[in-house]
GUMI-608564 format. One line per field, with one value per residue (C-alpha): x, y, z; residue in three letters; chain; residue number from 1. Coordinates in steps of 0.1 Angstrom, whole numbers. Layout:
! GUMI-608564
X c(X:...)
Y c(Y:...)
Z c(Z:...)
rest c(ala:...)
kette c(A:...)
nr c(NUM:...)
This chain:
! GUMI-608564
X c(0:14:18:-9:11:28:31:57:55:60:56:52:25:12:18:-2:-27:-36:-57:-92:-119:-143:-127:-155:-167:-197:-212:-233:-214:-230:-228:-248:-283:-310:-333:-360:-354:-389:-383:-411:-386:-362:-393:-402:-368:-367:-399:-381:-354:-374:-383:-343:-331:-306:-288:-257:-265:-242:-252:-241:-244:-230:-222:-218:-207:-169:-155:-134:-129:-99:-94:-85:-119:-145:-167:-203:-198:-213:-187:-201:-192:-225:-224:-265:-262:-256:-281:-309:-293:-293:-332:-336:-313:-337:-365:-350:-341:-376:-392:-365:-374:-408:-402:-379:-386:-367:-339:-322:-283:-256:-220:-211:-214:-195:-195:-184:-186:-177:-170:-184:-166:-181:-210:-204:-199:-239:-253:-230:-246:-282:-278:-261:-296:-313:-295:-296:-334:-341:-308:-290:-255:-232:-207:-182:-192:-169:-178:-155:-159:-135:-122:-101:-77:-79:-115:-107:-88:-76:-102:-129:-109:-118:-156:-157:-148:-169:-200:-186:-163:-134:-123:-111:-92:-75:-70:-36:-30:3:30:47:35:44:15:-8:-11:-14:-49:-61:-57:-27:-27:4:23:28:-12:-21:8:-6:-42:-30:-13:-45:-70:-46:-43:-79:-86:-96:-88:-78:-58:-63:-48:-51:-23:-27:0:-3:-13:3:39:43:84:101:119:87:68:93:91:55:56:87:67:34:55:68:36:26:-7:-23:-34:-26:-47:-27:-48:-39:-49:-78:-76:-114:-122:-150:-169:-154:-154:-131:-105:-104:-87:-60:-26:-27:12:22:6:35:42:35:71:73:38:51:83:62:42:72:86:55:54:88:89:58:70:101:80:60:31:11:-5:-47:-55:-59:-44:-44:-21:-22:4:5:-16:-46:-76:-80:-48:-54:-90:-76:-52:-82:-101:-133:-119:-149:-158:-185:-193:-172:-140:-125:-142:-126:-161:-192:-212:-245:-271:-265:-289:-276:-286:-287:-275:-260:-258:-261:-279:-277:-303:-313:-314:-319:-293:-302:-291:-306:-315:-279:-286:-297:-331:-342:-329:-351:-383:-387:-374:-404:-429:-423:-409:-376:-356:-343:-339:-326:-307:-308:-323:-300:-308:-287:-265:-254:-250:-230:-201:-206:-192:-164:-153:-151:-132:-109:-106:-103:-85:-67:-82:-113:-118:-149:-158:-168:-186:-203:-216:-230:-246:-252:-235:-206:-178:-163:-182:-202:-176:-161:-157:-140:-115:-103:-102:-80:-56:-31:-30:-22:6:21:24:0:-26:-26:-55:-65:-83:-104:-101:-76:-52:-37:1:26:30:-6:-19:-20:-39:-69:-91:-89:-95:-123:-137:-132:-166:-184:-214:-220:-189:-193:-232:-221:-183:-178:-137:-139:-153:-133:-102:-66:-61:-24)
Y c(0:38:65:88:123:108:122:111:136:113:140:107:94:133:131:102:102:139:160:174:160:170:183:155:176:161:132:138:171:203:200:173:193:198:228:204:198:198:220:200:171:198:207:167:160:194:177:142:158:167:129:126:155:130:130:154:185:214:249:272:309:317:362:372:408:420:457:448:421:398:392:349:344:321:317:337:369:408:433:466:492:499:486:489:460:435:447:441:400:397:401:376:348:356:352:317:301:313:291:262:257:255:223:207:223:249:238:210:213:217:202:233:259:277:313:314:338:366:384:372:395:431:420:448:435:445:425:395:396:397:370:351:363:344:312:308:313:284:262:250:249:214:221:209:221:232:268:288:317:325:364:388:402:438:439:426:446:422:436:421:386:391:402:368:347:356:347:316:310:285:278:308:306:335:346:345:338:356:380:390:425:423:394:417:442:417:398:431:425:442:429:432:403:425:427:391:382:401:387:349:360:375:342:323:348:350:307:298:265:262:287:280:303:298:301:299:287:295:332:364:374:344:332:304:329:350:322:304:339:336:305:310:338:315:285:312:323:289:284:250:247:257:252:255:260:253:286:282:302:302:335:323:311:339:376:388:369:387:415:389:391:353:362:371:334:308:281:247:237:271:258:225:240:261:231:208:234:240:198:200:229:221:187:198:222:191:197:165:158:153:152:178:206:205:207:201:198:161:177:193:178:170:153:130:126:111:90:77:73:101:124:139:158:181:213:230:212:182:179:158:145:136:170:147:170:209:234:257:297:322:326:305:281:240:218:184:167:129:119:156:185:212:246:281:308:324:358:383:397:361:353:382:379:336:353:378:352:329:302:287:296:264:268:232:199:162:131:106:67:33:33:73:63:35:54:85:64:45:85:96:71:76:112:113:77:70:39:19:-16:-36:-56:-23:-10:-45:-46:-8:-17:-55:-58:-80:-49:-65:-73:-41:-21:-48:-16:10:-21:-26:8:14:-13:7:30:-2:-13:19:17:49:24:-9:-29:-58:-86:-63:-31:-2:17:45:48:81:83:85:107:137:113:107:125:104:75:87:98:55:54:83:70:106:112:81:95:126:141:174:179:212:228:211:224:198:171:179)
Z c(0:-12:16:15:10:-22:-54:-81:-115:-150:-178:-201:-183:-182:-221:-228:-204:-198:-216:-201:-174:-149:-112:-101:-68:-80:-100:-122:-132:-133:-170:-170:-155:-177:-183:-188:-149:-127:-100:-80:-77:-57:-35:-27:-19:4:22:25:41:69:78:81:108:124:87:83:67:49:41:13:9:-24:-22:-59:-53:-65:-62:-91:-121:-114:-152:-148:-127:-136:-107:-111:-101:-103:-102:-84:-62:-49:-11:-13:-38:-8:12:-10:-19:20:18:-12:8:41:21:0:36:47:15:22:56:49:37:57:92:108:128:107:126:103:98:72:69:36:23:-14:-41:-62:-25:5:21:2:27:55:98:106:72:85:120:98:83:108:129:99:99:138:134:104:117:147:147:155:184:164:132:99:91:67:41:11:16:-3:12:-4:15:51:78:109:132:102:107:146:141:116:139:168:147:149:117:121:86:61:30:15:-20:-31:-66:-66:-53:-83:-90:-128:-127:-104:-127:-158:-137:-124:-88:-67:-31:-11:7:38:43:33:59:86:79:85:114:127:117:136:165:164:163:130:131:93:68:29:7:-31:-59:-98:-120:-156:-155:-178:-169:-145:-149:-130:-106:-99:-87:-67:-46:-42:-31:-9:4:11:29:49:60:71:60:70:34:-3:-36:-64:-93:-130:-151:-176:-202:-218:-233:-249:-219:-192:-205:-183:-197:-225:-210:-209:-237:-248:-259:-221:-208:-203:-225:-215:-213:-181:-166:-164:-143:-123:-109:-105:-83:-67:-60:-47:-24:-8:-2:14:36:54:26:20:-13:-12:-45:-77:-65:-28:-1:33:64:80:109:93:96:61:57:86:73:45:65:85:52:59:35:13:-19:-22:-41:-23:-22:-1:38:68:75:52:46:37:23:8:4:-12:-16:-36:-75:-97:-64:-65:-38:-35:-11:-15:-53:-64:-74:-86:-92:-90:-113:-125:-135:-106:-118:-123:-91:-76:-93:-88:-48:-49:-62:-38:-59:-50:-79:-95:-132:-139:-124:-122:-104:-96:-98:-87:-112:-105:-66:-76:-100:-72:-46:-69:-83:-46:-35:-62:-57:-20:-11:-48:-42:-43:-28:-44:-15:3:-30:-33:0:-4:-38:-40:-74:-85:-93:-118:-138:-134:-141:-173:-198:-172:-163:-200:-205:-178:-185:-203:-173:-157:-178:-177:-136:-130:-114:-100:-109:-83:-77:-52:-66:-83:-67:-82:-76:-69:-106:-116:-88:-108:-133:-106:-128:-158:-138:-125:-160:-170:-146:-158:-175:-190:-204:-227:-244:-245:-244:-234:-228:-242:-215:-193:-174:-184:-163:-155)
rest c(unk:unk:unk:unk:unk:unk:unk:unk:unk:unk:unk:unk:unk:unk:unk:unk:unk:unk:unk:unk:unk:unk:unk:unk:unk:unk:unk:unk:unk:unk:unk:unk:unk:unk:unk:unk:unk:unk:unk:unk:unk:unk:unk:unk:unk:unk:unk:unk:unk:unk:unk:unk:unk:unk:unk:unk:unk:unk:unk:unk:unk:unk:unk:unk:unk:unk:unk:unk:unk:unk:unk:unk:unk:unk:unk:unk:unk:unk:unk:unk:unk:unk:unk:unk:unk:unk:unk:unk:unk:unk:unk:unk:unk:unk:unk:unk:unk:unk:unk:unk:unk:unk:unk:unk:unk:unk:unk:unk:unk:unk:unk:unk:unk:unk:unk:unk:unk:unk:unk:unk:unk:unk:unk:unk:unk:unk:unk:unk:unk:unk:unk:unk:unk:unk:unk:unk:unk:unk:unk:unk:unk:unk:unk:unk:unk:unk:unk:unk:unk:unk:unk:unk:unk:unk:unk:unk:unk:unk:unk:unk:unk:unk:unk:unk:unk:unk:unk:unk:unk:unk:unk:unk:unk:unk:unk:unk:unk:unk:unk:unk:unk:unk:unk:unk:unk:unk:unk:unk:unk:unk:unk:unk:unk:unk:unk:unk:unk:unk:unk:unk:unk:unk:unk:unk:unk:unk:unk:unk:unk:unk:unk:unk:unk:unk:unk:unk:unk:unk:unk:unk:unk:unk:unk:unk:unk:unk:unk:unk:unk:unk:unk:unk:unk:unk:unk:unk:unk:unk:unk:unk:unk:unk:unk:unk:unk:unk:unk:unk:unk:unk:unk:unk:unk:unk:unk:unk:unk:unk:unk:unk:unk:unk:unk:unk:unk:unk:unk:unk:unk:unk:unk:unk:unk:unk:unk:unk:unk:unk:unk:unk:unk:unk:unk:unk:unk:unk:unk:unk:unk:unk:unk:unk:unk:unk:unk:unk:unk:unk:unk:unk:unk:unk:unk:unk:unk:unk:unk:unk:unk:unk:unk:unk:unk:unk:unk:unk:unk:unk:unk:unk:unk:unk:unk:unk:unk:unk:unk:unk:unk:unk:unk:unk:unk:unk:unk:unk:unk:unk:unk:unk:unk:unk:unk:unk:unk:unk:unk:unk:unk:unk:unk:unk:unk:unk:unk:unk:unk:unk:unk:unk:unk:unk:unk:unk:unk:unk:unk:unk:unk:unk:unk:unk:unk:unk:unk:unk:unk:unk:unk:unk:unk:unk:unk:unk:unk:unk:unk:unk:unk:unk:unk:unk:unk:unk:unk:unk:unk:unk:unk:unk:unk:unk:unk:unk:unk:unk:unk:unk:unk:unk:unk:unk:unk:unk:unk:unk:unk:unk:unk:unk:unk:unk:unk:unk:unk:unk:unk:unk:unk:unk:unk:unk:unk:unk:unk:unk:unk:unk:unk:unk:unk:unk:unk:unk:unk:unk:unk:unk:unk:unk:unk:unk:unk:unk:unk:unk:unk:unk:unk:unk:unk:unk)
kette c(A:A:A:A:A:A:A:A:A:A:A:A:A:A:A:A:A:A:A:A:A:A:A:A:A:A:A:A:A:A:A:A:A:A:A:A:A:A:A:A:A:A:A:A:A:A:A:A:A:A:A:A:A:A:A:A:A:A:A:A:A:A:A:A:A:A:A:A:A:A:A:A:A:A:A:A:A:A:A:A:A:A:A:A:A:A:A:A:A:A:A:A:A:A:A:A:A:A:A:A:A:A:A:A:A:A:A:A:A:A:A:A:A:A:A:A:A:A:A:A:A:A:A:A:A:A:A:A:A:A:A:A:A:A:A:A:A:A:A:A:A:A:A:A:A:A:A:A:A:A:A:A:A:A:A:A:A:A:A:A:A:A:A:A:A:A:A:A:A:A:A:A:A:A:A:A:A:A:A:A:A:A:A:A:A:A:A:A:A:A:A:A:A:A:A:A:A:A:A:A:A:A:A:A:A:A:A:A:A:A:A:A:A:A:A:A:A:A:A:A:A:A:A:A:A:A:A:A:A:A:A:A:A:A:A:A:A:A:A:A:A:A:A:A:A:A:A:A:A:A:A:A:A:A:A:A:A:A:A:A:A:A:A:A:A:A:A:A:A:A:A:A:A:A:A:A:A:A:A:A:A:A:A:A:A:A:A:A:A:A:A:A:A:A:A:A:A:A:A:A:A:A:A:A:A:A:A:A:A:A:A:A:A:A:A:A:A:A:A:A:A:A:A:A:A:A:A:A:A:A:A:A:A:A:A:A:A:A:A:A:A:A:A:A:A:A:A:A:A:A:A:A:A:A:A:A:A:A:A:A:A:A:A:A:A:A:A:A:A:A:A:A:A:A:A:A:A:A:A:A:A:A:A:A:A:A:A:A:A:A:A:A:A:A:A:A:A:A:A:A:A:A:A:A:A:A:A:A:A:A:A:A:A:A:A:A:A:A:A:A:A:A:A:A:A:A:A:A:A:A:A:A:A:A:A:A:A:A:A:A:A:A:A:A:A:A:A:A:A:A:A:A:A:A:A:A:A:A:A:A:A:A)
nr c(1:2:3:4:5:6:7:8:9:10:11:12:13:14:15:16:17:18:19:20:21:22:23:24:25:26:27:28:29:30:31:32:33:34:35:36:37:38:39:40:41:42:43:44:45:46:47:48:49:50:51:52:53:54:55:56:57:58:59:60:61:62:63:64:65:66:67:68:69:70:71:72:73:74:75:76:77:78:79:80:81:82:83:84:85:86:87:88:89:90:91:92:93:94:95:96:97:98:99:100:101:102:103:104:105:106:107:108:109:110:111:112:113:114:115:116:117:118:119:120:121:122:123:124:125:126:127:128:129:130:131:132:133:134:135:136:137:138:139:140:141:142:143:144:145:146:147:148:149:150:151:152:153:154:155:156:157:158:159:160:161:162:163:164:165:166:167:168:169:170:171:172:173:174:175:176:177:178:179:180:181:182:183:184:185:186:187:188:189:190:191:192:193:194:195:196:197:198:199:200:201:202:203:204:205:206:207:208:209:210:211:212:213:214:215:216:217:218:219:220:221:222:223:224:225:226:227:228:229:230:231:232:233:234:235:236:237:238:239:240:241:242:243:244:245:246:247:248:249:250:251:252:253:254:255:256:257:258:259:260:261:262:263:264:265:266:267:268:269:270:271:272:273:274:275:276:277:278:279:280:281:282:283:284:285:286:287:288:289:290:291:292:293:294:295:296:297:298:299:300:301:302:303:304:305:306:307:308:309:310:311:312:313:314:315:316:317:318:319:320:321:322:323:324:325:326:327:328:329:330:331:332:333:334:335:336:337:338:339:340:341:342:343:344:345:346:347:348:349:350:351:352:353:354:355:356:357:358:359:360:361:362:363:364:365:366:367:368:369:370:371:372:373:374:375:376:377:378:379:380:381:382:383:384:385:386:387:388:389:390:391:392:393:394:395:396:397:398:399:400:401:402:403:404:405:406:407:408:409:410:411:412:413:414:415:416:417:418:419:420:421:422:423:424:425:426:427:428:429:430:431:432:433:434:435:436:437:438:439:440:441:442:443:444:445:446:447:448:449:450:451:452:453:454:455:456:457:458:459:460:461:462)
């Protein structure tokens, strides 16, 4: 059995086995909901979920607002420097939680808690304490619960971090990207090291009991020297947890990324440097390797999550325990509860006016059946454990896995050969070399993928 923590980087394998795939923080994929989605299935899976209170629930609040464009982003966002703006959302996520717990009951406890965006943090102190009011009103909070937001530096001053945390935030992850000013300027976002320094400082000092700070590789102006500062910078700093993102360039699906020179992007031979340093610095710090492009120090809770085999994969990222349901709120947001996901409205005014009818405002998703369980549980495995063992998947789904899964098995077999996986009697394991691969052994068992391929709106593997 491999170490967990291991990663091993074969540009051959990379070569031959790379390309593009779903990041798999769900499955089916977003992708894969359909207009033709009845929002009544969302509202009878809403009332189910009040028949199962004792079942571990996670809430998202998704905060679209931005003061200003970063030019790489793809997330759903508004930018806007009218602070009224989050004032009136605040009202539209009281009312949607109002229409939410209508169905399931108010005070469902929750595990998670996760403010994403855009911004969460252009929401001022007094509408955080509103619509923490609002949630303590419709929820009850675990004791030991995982609560975090996303925040941007450029908007939070320590004494912020400190009000955050006494509503009872433990969890926040900062937005780094990078320190090289040269790439600032080229992405539109200048943030200083000496600020985002003093903010971890102060989330620690203040008890959050997790630091995540984000870096892309791949962005305009980026060199070999420049980034090894950046991230010489960010070990320094100590955080408890680093995404390093790969930089997708799609003009054609994310505006702002036209502001971007294509000619000032690195080529593939720099990016390929840039993570291999990245891999190698981090590992020297006491960084160990979850999956994708996560990092985490041997103590963090998620690295010893996966260790102990409760790592987890939602929406939002990897979890150290099983998040169960998420209701989701506000636009462009996706729930998942029992066999339903399901995803808001994603323009604002549509988001409003379903709001002001008093309609929840799902505009389309999926049901799931057996068979989507099934490959769910395989992926996850996969892309939490690199491994999954068939007797446990056989026992869960009463199905001989082999057999089952005859097509995925042959065509992973050249993965096999090439020592990225290890195929077994009772299951696969995927080796140091093929970690970085995960994903396109997780795409062998995605039933979706084979009706109806879609790579070019995926991000590259590796």
């Amino acid at each position: 059995m491999q170490a967990f923590g291991e990663i091993e980087l074969d540009p051959t394998l990379i070569e031959r086995f790379g390309g593009r795939g779903p990041r798999y923080t769900s499955y089916p994929t977003a992708d894969r909901f359909t207009p033709g989605f009845d929002p009544a299935q969302y509202t009878q899976a809403l009332l189910e979920r009040a028949g199962r209170r004792q079942d571990p629930l996670g809430l998202y609040l998704h905060i679209p607002f931005c003061r200003t464009i970063c030019y790489y982003c793809g997330c759903n966002k508004i930018g806007t420097k009218q602070q009224g703006k989050s004032g009136e959302y605040i009202q539209a996520l009281k009312r949607e939680m109002e229409l939410v717990t209508l169905l399931t009951g108010r005070g469902q406890r929750i595990s998670h808690l996760h403010f994403g965006g855009g911004t969460p943090t252009f929401m001022l102190d007094e509408e955080f304490v509103e619509i923490f009011d609002a949630i303590s009103r419709h929820f009850e909070f675990s004791e030991d619960g995982e609560y975090s937001i996303e925040i941007d530096p450029r908007t939070v001053t320590p004494a912020r971090l400190w009000t955050l945390r006494g509503l009872g935030l433990n969890r926040v992850s900062l937005g780094i990207q990078d320190f090289d000013p040269a790439v600032q300027r080229a992405v539109n976002r200048i943030q200083s090291y000496e600020d985002t320094r003093e903010l971890i400082e102060t989330s620690r000092n203040a008890g959050f009991r997790s630091i995540n700070v984000d870096l892309i590789y791949g962005l305009p102006k980026q060199t070999v020297e420049g980034f090894r500062r950046t991230l010489e910078l960010t070990i320094d700093a100590n955080p408890d947890r680093v995404a390093l993102y790969h930089y997708a360039h799609l003009p054609q699906l994310f505006k702002p990324q036209r502001r971007i020179n294509e000619e000032e992007l690195p080529s593939a031979e720099i990016r390929a440097r840039l993570f291999d340093m990245a891999v190698s610095m981090f590992r020297e710090a006491g960084y160990a390797y979850l999956g994708l492009d996560h990092f985490a120090r041997a103590d963090d809770e998620l690295a010893v999550a996966q260790r102990e085999g409760r790592l987890h994969r939602n929406f939002q990222g990897y979890c150290s325990h099983d998040s169960g349901d998420l209701i989701a709120l506000g636009v462009s947001s996706i729930s998942a509860v029992g066999s339903v996901q399901a995803q808001n409205e994603k323009s604002l005014d549509a988001y409003y006016r379903r709001i002001a009818e008093g309609e929840l405002p799902i505009i389309r998703g999926i049901a799931l059946g057996n068979d989507d369980f099934l490959r769910r549980d395989v992926i996850q495995s996969l892309m939490c454990n690199f491994r999954v063992w068939w007797p446990e998947i056989e026992a869960r789904h009463r199905i001989s896995a082999p057999g089952y899964f005859a097509d995925a098995l042959a065509e992973l077999a050249p993965m096999h050969d090439a020592g990225a996986i290890r195929i077994l009697d009772d299951g696969i394991e995927v080796l140091p070399r093929g970690r970085l691969l995960v994903r396109a052994v997780a795409m062998a068992f995605d039933r979706y993928l084979k009706h109806a391929p879609a790579a070019g709106t995926y991000s590259k593997i590796a």
